[in-house]
C-alpha positions as CSV (number, residue, x, y, z in Angstrom):
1,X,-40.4,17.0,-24.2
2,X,-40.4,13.7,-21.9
3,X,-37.9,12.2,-23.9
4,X,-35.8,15.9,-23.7
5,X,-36.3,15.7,-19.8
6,X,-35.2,12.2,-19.7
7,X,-31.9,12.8,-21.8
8,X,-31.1,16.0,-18.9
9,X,-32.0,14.0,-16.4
10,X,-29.3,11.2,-17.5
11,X,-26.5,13.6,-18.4
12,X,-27.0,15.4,-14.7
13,X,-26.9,11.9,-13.1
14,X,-24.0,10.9,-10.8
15,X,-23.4,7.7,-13.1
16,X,-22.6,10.0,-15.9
17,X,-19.8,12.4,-14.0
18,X,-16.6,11.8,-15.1
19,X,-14.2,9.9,-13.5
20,X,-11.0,10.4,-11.7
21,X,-7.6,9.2,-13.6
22,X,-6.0,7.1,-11.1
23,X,-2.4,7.0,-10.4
24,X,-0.2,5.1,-8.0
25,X,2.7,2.6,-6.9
26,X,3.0,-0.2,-4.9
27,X,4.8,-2.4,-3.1
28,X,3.8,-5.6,-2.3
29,X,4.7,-8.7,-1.0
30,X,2.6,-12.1,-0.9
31,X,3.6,-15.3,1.0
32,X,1.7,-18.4,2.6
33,X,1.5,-20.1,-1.1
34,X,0.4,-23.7,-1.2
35,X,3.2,-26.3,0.0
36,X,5.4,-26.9,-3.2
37,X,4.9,-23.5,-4.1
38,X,8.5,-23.0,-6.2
39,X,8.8,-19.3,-5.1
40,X,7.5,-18.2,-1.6
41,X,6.9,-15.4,-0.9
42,X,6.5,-13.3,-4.1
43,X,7.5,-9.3,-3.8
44,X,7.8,-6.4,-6.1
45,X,6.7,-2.9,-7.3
46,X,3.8,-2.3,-9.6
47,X,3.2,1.2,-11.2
48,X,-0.2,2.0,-12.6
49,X,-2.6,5.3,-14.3
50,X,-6.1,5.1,-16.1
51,X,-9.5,6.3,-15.6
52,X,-11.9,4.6,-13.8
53,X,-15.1,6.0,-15.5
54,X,-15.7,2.2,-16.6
55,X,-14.4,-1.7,-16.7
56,X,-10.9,-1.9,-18.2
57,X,-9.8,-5.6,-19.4
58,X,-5.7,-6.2,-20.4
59,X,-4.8,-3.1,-21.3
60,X,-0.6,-2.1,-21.7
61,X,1.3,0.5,-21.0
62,X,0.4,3.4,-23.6
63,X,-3.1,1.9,-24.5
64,X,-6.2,3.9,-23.9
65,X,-9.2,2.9,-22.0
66,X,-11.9,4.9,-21.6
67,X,-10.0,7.8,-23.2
68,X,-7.6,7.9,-21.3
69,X,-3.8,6.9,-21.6
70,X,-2.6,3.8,-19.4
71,X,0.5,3.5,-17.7
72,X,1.7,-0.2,-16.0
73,X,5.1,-0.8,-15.0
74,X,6.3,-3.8,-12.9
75,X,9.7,-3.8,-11.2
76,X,11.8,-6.4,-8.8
77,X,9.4,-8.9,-8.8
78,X,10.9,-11.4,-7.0
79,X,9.9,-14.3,-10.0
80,X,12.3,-15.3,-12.7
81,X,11.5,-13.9,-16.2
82,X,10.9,-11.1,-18.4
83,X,7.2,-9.6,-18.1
84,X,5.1,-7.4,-20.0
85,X,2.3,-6.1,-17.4
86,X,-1.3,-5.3,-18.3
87,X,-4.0,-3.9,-16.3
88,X,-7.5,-4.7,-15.7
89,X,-9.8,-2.3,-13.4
90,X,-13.3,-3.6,-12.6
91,X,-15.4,-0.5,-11.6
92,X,-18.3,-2.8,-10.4
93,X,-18.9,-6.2,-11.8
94,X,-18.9,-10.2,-10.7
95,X,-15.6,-12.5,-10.3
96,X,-16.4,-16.3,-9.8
97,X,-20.6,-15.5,-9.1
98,X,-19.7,-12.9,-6.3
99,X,-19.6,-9.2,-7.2
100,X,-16.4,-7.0,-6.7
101,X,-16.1,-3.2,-7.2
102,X,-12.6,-1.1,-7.9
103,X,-10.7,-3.9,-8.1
104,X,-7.4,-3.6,-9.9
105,X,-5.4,-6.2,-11.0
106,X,-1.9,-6.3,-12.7
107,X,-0.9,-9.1,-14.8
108,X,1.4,-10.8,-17.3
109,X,0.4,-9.9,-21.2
110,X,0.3,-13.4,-22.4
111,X,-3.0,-14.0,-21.2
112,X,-4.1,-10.6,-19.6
113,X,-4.8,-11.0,-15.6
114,X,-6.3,-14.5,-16.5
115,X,-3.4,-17.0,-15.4
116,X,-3.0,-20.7,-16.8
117,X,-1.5,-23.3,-14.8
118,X,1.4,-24.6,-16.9
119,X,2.6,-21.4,-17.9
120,X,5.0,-18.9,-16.4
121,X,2.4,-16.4,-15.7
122,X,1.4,-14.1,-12.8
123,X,-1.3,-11.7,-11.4
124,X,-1.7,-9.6,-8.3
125,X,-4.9,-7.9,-7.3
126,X,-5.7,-4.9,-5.0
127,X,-9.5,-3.8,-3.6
128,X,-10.2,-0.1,-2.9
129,X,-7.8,1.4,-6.4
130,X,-9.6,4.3,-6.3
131,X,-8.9,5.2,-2.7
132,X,-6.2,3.2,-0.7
133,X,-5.1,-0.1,-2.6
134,X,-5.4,-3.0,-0.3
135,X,-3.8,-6.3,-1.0
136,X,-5.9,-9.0,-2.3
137,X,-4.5,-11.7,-3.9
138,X,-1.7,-12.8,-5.8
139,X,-1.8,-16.1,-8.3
140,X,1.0,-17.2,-10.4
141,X,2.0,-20.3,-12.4
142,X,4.9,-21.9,-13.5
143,X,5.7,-23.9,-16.9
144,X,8.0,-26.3,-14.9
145,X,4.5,-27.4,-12.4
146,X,1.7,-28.1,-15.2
147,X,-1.3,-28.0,-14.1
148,X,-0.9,-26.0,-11.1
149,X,-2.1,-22.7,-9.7
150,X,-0.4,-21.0,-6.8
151,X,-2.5,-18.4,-4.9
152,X,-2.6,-16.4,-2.0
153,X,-4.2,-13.6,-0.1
154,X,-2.0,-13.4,2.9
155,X,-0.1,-10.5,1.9
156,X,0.0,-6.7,1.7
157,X,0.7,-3.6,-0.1
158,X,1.8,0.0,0.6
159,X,2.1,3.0,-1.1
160,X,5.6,4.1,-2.5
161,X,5.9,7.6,-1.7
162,X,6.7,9.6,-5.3
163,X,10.1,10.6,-5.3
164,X,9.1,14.3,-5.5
165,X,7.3,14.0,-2.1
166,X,10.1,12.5,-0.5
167,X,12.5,15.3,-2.2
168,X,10.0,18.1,-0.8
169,X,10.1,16.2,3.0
170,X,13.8,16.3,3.0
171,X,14.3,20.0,2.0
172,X,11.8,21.2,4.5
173,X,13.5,19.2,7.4
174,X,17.0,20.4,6.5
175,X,16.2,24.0,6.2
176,X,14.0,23.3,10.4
177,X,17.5,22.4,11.2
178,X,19.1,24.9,9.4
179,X,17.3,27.7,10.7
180,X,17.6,25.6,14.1
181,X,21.5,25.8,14.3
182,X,21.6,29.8,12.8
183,X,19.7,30.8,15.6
184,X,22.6,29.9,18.2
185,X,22.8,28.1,20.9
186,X,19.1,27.4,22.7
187,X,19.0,27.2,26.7
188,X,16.6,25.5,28.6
């Protein structure tokens, strides 16, 4: 019976609810790179979805983590070449000895969100995914500067508004004026 009470008593737990599937897109832009820096500053748009019940490490667009399909898209990023992103989502863990929670981070597939200096590589990184995405830090590297990492955390990030929001916004504000100019002229 303890062991029965026990199991319950883990399966009614707040740990074990399930998680929310997170969706978003950003726009970013990072600057204030290390002199020599070959691009400064870095922008573009990142596109992301997947569950944050758990950890997710370099995972592509269409692959599951934690049962759930994941969606990363990067577009205009203001760095020369052809990417492939992945996503990573720590839920709660440590990065470099200190520990970080819902911390998303969108990389280059070659070598996940890990980013080698002498490579053309990138990664940027966002606190608060589950609830409004701040900018953290961006780190990219470039074949033609071996040996060197470029970082930065001056930078920031905003949602992009879906389009079906803004669609919605603009229909409601023509038909107020619409219904504005049918009523004749107003006097004051």
């Amino acid at each position: 019976l303890a062991a029965l009470a026990a199991g319950a008593a883990t399966l009614l737990s707040p740990a074990s609810a399930s998680a929310d599937l997170i969706t978003g897109r950003l726009v970013f832009d990072a600057w204030a790179f290390p002199a020599g820096a070959p691009t400064d500053p870095v922008a573009g748009v990142v596109e992301f979805s997947f569950d944050d019940s758990a950890n997710i490490f370099g995972v592509g667009d269409g692959g599951i983590a934690n049962g759930a399909p994941v969606h990363v898209a990067v577009s205009g990023l203001s760095l020369p070449g052809v990417w492939t992103p992945v996503l990573t989502y720590i839920r709660s863990g440590m990065i470099g000895g200190s520990p970080v929670a819902d911390l998303l981070a969108i990389g280059h597939a070659t070598f996940g969100t890990v980013v080698n200096p002498g490579t053309d590589d990138w990664r940027v990184a966002f606190d608060s995914a589950s609830g409004t995405p701040s900018f953290r830090e961006f780190t990219y590297a470039d074949a033609s500067h071996p040996g060197l990492l470029f970082v930065t955390t001056t930078g920031r990030a905003a949602a992009v508004p879906e389009p079906g929001s803004a669609v919605l916004l603009a229909i409601g504000l023509a038909l107020m004026v619409w219904r504005r100019m049918a009523s004749g002229p107003h006097r004051c």
